[in-house]
C-alpha positions in Angstrom: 0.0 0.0 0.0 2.9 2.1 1.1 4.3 1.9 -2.7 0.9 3.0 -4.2 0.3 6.0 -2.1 4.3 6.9 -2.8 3.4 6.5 -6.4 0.3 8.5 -6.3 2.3 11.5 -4.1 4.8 11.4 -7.4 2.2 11.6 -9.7 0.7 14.4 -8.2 4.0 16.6 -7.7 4.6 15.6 -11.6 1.4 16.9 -12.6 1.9 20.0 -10.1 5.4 21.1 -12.3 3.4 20.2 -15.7 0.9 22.9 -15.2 3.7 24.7 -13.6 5.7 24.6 -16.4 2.8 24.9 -18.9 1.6 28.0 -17.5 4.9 29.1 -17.4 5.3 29.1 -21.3 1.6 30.7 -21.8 3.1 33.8 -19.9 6.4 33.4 -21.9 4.7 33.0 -24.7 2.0 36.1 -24.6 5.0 38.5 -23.2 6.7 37.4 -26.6 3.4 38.2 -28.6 2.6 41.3 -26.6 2.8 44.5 -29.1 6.1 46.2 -28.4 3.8 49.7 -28.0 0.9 51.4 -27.4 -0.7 53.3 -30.4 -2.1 56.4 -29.3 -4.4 57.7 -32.0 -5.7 61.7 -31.8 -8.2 62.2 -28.9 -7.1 59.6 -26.5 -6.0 60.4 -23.7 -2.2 59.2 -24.1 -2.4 61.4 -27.1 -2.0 64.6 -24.9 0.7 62.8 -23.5 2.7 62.2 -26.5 5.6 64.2 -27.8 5.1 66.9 -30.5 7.2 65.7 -33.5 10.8 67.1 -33.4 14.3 67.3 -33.4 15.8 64.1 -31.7 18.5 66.7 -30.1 15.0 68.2 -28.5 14.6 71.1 -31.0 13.5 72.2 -33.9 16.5 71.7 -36.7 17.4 74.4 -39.2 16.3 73.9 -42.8 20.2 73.3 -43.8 20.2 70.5 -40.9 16.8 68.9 -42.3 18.4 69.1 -46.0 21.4 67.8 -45.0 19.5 65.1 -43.0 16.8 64.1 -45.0 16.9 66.1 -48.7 20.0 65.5 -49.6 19.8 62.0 -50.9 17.7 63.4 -54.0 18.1 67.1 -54.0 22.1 67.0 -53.8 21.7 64.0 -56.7 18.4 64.9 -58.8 17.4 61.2 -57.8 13.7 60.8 -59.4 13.7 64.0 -61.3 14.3 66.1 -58.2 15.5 69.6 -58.6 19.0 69.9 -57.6 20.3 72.1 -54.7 21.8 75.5 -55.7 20.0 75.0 -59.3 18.2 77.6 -60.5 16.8 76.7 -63.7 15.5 73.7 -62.1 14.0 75.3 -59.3 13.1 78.5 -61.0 9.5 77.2 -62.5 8.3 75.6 -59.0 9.5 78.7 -57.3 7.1 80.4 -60.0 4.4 78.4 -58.4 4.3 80.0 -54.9 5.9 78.8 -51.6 2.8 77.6 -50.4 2.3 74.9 -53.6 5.7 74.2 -52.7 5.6 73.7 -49.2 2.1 71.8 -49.4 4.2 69.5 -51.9 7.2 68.7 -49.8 4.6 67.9 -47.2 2.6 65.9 -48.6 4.5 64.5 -51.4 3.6 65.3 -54.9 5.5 63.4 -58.2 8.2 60.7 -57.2 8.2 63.0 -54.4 7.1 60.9 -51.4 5.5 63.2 -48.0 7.9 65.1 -46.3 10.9 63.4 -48.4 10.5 60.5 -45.8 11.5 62.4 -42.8 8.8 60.8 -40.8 10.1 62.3 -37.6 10.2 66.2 -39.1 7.7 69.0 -38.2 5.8 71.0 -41.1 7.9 74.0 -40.2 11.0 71.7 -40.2 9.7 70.6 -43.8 9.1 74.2 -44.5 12.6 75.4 -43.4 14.4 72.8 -45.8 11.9 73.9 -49.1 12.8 77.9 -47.8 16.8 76.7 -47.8 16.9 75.0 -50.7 15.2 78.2 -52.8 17.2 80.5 -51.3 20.6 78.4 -52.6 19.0 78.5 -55.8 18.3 81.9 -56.4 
């Protein structure tokens, strides 16, 4: 009798660590699956919260540091058909336009242009800045 009731004892603590361990890997498992943020869409609360969009130094950059950050792959190459920095006959008839075409543009992308030449992270007036210092270096 004494073997049985040792052998139902074992059987017990086995199945104990089984759910043990099985709950174990559920948690493991759902902290692996868990999204690695919140989103925080316009009018939540968290939105108030969130940062305004910005300089990762914690200010707003210069139109020369956007450019230089974010432009300059197609505006210091003409990739896509881009107007080149400093050219004027290239910038001359979309200068014609108006800054506000031109700024609505380079915000929201216009052509092979994509929005906001895929600085994701810059302001509109950051945006702005970079149009305003690339026409002024092609005057």
């Amino acid at each position: 009798m004494k073997v049985v009731m040792n052998f139902v004892a074992a059987l017990a603590v086995v199945a104990g660590a089984a759910v043990a361990v099985a709950q174990s890997v559920d948690e493991q498992i759902a902290e692996r699956l868990a999204p690695a943020g919140k989103t925080c869409m316009k009018g939540d609360e968290c939105a108030a919260a969130a940062p305004a969009a910005s300089a990762s130094s914690g200010g707003t950059r210069s139109g020369e540091e956007v450019y230089k950050g974010a432009c300059f792959s197609c505006h210091g190459t003409g990739a896509a058909g881009a107007p080149k920095f400093a050219d004027a006959a290239a910038w001359a008839p979309r200068a014609e336009k108006g800054i506000d075409t031109l700024y609505t543009h380079a915000i929201n992308g216009f052509n092979a242009m994509p929005a906001r030449g895929l600085c994701m992270d810059c302001s509109d007036d950051e945006v702005k800045a970079a149009v305003d210092y690339m026409v002024e270096n092609s005057k």
